[in-house]
Steps between C-alpha positions, in 0.01 A plus 500: 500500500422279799788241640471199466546222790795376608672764272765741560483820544156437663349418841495152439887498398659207719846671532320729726543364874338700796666319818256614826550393847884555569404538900457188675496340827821457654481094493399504127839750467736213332237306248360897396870599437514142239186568327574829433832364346362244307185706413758742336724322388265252309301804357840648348613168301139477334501882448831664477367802409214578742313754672559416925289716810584443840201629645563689888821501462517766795383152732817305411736369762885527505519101360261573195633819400871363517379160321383788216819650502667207449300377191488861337849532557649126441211305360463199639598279169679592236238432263314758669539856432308795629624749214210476276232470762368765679411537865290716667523512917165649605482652806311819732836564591514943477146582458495792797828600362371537135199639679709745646679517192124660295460735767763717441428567136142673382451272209640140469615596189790680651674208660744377284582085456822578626362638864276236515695190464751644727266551776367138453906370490602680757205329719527193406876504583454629796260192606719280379787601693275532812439128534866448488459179291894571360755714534384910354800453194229148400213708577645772201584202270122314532358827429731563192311216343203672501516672129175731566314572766161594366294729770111521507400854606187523708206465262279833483125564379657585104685183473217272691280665239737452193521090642092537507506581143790298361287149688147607375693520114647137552153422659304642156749284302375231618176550458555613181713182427192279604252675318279647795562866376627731220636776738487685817570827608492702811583859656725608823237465701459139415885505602469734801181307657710157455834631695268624730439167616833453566620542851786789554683639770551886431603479132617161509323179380569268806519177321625655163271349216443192709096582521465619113403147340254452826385822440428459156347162530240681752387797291604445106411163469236532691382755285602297204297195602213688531496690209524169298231313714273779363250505263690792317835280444612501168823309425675737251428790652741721688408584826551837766537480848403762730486534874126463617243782577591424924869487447467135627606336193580462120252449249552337159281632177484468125690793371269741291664502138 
């Protein structure tokens, strides 16, 4: 069933906070550090139990990451408390290590959680300490906050695929939703011809599945909106796509019954 606004758990949920921008010219240092504070700390009192990003975390200075530490750790009123919110630090921090990480194994299914998050802690640690914002025993306790540390292995052809598939299904929902169609289907080499569209280095998808909604948007819809612009367009029927005759495209047809 589809969320409703302004509901939780849903995207429109308004415990969730996304804070962006935490770098910042160095004469806008002292009124950034405040609003962060008060953007924060306001959020918490109207949602105590909320969902918080820091977005580039990796970009923070020694100031913001200790003002952080201070609010995890202390709170900064005591109506205020961080135990039933959660709080995810997002960050590039490790991806050559993790990168590193995939090439030792043959499959990605033989690196275990455990490897993986230790690779990605160790790192981060180890930039942390490097900019010497604190003494290394302050360094060990601001990491010891962290509960998880959740690493993103380099995204391969299978799993860019599998995020093809799992977007065009939430896609057809839609469309299903509004009434357009009653169903569509497609092969692997609807999936295959789409993730080849996305750019990769070796076996790696440089930007992850940052290009699959463009890519989609080019070639499904695309396909979609002409399929129902044409004088074959029936509303409750379900619908194939295939990849055109040149290899150029997708096409979108009535499904023979």
């Amino acid at each position: 069933m589809e969320n409703k606004p302004n509901t939780c758990p849903g995207r429109g949920c308004p415990a969730y906070k996304v804070v962006f921008g935490l770098d910042y010219l160095q004469s806008e240092k002292q009124k950034q550090m405040e609003l962060l504070r008060e953007t924060l700390t306001s959020h918490l009192l109207w949602f105590p139990e909320s969902l918080v990003v820091m977005e580039e975390y990796d970009k923070v200075d020694c100031d913001v990451r200790g003002l952080l530490k201070q609010m995890l750790d202390k709170g900064t009123e005591s109506s205020i408390d961080w135990g039933k919110s959660i709080v995810v630090l997002e960050s590039n921090t490790g991806y050559l290590e993790l990168l590193d990480l995939r090439e030792k194994y043959k499959s990605r299914k033989e690196i275990s959680a455990e490897e993986a998050q230790r690779v990605l802690k160790d790192k981060v640690f180890s930039k942390w300490a490097a900019q010497g914002c604190e003494e290394r025993v302050d360094t060990i306790k601001t990491v010891s906050l962290i509960n998880m540390f959740l690493p993103f292995l380099p995204l391969e052809r299978p799993q860019v695929e599998d995020i093809i598939d799992l977007n065009m299904r939430r896609r057809l929902e839609h469309r299903i939703n509004k009434g357009e169609l009653a169903g569509l289907h497609w092969d692997s080499s609807v999936l295959q011809f789409l993730s080849s569209k996305i750019e990769f280095d070796g076996n790696y998808a440089i930007e992850g599945a940052k290009e699959v909604s463009t890519v989609l948007a080019r070639y499904v819809t695309r396909a979609l909106k002409e399929y129902t612009q044409s004088s074959v367009y029936a509303a409750n029927a379900t619908v194939t796509l295939n990849v055109s005759h040149d290899g150029k495209g997708l096409v979108a047809h009535k499904r023979d019954v």
